[in-house]
Each structure stands twice: as structure tokens, then as C-alpha cells.
Backbone bond lengths (Angstrom), bond angles and torsions (degrees), N, CA, C in turn:
res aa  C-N    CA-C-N  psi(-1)  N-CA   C-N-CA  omega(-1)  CA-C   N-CA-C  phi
1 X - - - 1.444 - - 1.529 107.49 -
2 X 1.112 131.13 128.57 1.644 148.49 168.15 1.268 98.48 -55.84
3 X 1.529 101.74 150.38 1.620 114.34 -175.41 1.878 108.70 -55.40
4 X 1.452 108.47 -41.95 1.734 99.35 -153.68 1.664 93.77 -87.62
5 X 1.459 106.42 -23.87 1.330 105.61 173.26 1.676 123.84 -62.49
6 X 1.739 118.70 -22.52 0.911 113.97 -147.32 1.426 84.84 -108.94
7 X 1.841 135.55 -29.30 1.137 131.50 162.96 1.430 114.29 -66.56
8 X 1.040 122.00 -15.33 1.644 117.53 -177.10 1.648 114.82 -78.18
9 X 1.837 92.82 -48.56 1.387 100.92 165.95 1.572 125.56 -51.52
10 X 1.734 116.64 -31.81 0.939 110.54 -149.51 1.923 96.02 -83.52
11 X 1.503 92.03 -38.81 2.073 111.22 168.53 1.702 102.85 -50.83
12 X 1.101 111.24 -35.11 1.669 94.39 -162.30 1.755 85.12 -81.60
13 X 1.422 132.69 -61.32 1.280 123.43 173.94 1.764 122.84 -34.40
14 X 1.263 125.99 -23.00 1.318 123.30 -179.29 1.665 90.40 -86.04
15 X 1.301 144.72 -38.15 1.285 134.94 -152.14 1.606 93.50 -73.46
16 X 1.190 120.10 -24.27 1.676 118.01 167.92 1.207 123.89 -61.97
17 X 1.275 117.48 -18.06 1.576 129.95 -164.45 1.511 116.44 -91.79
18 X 1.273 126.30 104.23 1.625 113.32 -170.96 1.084 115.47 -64.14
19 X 1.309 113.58 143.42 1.710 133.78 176.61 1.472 102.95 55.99
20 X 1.307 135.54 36.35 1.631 127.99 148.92 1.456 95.32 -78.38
21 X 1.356 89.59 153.52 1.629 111.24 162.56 1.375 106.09 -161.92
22 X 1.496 95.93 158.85 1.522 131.13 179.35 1.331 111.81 -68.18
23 X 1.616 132.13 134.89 1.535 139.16 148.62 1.472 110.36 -134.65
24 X 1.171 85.92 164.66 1.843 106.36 156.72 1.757 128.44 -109.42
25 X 0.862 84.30 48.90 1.900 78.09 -174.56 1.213 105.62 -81.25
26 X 1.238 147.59 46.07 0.949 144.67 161.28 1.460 114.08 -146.45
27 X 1.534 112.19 -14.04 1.440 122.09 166.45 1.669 98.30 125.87
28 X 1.449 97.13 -170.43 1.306 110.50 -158.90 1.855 116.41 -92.29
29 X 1.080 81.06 14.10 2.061 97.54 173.92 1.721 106.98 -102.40
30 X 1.465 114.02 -29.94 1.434 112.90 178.86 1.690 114.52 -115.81
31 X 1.385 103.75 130.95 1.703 110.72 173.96 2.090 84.46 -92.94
32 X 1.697 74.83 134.43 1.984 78.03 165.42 1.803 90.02 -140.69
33 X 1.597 95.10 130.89 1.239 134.40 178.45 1.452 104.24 -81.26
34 X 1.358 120.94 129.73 1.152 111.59 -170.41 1.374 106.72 -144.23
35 X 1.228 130.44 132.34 1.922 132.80 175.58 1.549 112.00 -82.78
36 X 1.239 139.35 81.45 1.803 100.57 174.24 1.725 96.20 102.50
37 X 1.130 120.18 -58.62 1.405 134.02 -166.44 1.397 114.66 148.97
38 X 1.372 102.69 8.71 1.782 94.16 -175.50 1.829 111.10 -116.47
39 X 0.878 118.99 108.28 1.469 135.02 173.37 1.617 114.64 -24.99
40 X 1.345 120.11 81.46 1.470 120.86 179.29 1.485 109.51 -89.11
41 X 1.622 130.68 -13.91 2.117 128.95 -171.53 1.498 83.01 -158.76
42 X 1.386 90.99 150.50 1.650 119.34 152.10 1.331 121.60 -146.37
43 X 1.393 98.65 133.40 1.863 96.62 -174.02 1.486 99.03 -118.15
44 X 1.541 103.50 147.67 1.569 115.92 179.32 1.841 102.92 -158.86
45 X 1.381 100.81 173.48 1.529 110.33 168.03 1.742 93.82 -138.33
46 X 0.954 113.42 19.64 1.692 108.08 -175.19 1.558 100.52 -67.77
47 X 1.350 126.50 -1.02 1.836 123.52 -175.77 1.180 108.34 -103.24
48 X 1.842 110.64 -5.61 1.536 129.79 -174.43 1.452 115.21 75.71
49 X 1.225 114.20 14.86 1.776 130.72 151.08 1.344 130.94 -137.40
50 X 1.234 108.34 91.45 1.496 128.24 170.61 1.634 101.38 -13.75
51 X 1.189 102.23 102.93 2.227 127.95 -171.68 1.161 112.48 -123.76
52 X 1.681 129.17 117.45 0.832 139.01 130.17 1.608 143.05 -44.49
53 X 1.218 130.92 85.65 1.631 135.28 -155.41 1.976 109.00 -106.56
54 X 1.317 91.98 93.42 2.189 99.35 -166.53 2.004 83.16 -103.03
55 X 1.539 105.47 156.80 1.328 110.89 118.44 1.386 160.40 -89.39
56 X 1.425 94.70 162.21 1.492 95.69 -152.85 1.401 113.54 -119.21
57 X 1.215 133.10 161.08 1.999 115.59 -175.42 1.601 82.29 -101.73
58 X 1.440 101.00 134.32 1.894 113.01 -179.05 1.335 125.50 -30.18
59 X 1.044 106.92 -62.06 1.796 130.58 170.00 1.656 104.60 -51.43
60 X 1.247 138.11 -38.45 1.769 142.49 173.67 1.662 87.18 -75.82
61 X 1.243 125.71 -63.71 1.117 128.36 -141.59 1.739 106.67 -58.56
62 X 1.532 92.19 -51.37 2.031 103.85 174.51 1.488 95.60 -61.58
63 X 1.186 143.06 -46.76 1.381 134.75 -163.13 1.500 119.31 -80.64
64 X 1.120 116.13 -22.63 1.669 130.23 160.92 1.766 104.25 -66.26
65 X 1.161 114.24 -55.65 1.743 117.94 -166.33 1.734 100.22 -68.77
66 X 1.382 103.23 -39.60 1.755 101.92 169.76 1.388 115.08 -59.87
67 X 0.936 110.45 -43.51 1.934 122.43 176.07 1.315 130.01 -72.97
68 X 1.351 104.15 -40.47 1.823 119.62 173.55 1.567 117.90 -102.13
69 X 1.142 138.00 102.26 1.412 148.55 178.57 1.882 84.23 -54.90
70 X 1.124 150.66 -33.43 1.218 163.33 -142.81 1.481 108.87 -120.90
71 X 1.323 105.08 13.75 2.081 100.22 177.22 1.861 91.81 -136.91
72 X 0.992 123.96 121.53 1.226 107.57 158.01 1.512 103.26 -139.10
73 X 1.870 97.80 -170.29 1.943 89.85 -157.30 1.790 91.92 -57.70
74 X 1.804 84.75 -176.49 1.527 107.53 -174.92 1.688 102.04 -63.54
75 X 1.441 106.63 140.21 1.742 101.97 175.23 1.956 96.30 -93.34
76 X 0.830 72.20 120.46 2.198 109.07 169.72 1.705 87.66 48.89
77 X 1.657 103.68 72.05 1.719 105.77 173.84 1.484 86.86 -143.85
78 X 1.377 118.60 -162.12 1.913 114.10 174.40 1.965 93.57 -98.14
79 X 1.507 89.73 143.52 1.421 80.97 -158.81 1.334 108.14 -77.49
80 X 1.921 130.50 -25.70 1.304 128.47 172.52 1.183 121.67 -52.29
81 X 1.401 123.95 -12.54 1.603 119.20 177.05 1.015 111.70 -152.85
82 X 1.682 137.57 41.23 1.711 141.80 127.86 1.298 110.41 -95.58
83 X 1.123 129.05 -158.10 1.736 142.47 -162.53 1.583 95.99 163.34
84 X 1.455 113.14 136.42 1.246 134.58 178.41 1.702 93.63 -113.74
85 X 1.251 106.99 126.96 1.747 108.22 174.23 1.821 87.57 -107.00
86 X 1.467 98.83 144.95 1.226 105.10 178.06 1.987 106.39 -117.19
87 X 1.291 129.25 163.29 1.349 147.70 176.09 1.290 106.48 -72.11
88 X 0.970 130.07 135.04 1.763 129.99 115.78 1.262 95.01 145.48
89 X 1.904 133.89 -8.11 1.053 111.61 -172.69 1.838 107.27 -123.56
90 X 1.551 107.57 -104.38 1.406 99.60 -158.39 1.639 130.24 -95.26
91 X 1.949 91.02 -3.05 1.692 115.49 -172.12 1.887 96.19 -44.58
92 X 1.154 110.51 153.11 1.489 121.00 -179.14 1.423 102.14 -121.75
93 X 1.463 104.70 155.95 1.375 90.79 -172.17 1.778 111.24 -84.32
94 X 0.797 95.07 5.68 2.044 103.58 -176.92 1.483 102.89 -86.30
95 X 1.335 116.67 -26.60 1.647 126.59 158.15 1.374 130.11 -45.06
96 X 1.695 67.40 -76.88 1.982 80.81 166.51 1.349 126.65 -60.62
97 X 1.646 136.58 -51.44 1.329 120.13 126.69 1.558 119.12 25.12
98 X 1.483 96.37 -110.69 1.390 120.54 -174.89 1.797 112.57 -39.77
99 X 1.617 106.65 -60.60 1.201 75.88 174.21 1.974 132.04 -113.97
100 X 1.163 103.53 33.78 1.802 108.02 130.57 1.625 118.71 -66.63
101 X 1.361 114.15 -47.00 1.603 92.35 -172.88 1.364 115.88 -88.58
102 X 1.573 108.16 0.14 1.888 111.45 165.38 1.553 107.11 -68.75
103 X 1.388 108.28 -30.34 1.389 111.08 -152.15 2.016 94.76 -89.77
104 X 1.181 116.35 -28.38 1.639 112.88 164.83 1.429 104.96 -68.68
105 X 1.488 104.18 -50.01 1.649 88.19 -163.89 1.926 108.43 -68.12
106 X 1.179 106.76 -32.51 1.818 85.46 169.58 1.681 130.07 -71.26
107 X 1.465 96.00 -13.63 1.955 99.45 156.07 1.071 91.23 -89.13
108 X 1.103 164.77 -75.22 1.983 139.50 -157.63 1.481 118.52 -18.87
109 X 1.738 84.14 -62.76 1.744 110.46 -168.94 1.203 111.97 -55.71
110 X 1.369 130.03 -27.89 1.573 138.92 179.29 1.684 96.83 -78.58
111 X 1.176 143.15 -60.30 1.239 147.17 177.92 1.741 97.05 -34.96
112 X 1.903 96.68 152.42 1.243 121.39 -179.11 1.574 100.01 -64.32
113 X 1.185 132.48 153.42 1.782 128.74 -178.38 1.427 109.54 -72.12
114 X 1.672 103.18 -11.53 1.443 103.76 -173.97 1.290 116.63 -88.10
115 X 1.685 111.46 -25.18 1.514 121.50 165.72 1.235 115.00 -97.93
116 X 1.382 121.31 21.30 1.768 110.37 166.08 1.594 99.80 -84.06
117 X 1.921 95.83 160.57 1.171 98.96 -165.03 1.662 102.18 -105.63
118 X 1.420 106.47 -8.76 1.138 123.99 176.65 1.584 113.66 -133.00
119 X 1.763 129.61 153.63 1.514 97.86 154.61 1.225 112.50 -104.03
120 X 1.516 108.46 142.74 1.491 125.50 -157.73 1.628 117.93 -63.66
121 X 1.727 108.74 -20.89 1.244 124.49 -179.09 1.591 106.77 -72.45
122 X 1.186 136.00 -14.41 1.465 135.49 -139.61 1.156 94.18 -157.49
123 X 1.438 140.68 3.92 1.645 129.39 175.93 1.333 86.19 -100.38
124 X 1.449 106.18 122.87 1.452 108.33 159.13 1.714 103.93 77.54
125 X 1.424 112.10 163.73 1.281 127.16 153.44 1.120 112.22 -69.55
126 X 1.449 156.25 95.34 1.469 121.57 -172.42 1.760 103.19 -80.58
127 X 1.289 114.50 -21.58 1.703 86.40 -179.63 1.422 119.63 -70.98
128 X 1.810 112.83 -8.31 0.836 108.56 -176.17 1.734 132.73 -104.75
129 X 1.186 94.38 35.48 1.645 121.64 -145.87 1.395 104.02 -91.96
């Protein structure tokens, strides 16, 4: 997937997601995706390749970067639980998909049940995501 393709995909997949929204708190090089108030994506080209940056649960996260020449750790996030998806090669978009909405639903799951916007057990299939 191409860089603008693979951030566009990843924006049109958050517009599915209830109550994410868009900021800049960090300025006008980073979109930060946010649940509630808690930071689930960030998109930038400030590394000079249009990057997708989700979380990831540790154990997915090492097993994606072993598998994808195109996932590596989070760029300037903690690296056991972000993932940087990178452009130009084999990410699919049913991937990317899947894991943007893994990466909300494990900020949901941390939220009080009273401020989820979804419950995380019942959105979606997740194995089938």
C-alpha cells in the first residue's frame, strides 16, 4: 500500500470508529487520533514517509514486525506496545483495518465501562477483524 493511500485508508477506517477524533497537540506534522481522550493512531511524514503509528498488545506487536518487513516498533512511542506501519510494500488494506480497530479497542478496554464508547467485547468480531 502507498504512503497517502495507506494514511487515507487508515482516516477513512477511524471515521467508522465511534467517538474518535482528530487533534493536533503536537502541531501540524502529526494527526493524533484520540478515544475519550486517550491516543489510539498518529499519522505524520515528519520521518519523510507517510507512517501509520496504532497500538499493539506486545505479543501481536513482536509477531507482526517478525512477519511484516513493513511494521516496525512505534517511531518515538514505547516500543512494546506501538507499531509504525510503513508504505510502499505488502500491508493490505484488511490489515490495516484490523489493526486500527485493535488498536481503539485496546484504548476502550482501559476506559471506565461508563466512558466506553463501545463495549470492546461485542464491537465487532475481533478474531475476525
Amino acid at each position: 500500500m502507498q504512503g497517502d493511500t495507506l494514511q487515507q485508508h487508515a482516516r477513512d477506517r477511524v471515521d467508522e470508529l465511534p467517538d474518535a477524533e482528530l487533534g493536533f497537540p503536537f502541531g501540524p506534522d502529526w494527526e493524533v487520533f484520540k478515544v475519550r481522550g486517550k491516543v489510539f493512531m498518529l499519522i505524520t511524514d515528519i520521518t519523510g514517509d507517510p507512517i501509520v503509528i496504532v497500538k499493539a498488545d506486545p505479543e501481536d506487536s513482536k509477531t507482526l514486525r517478525e512477519n511484516h518487513e513493513d511494521i516496525t516498533p512505534g517511531y518515538h512511542m514505547n516500543k512494546q506496545h506501538w507499531i509504525t506501519l510503513h508504505p510502499g510494500g505488502e500491508l493490505q488494506k484488511g490489515l490495516v483495518d484490523d489493526l486500527v480497530t485493535e488498536s481503539y479497542l485496546l484504548v476502550v478496554e482501559k476506559l471506565a465501562r461508563a466512558k466506553r464508547p463501545v463495549d470492546p467485547e461485542i464491537f465487532g468480531d475481533r478474531r475476525g477483524l
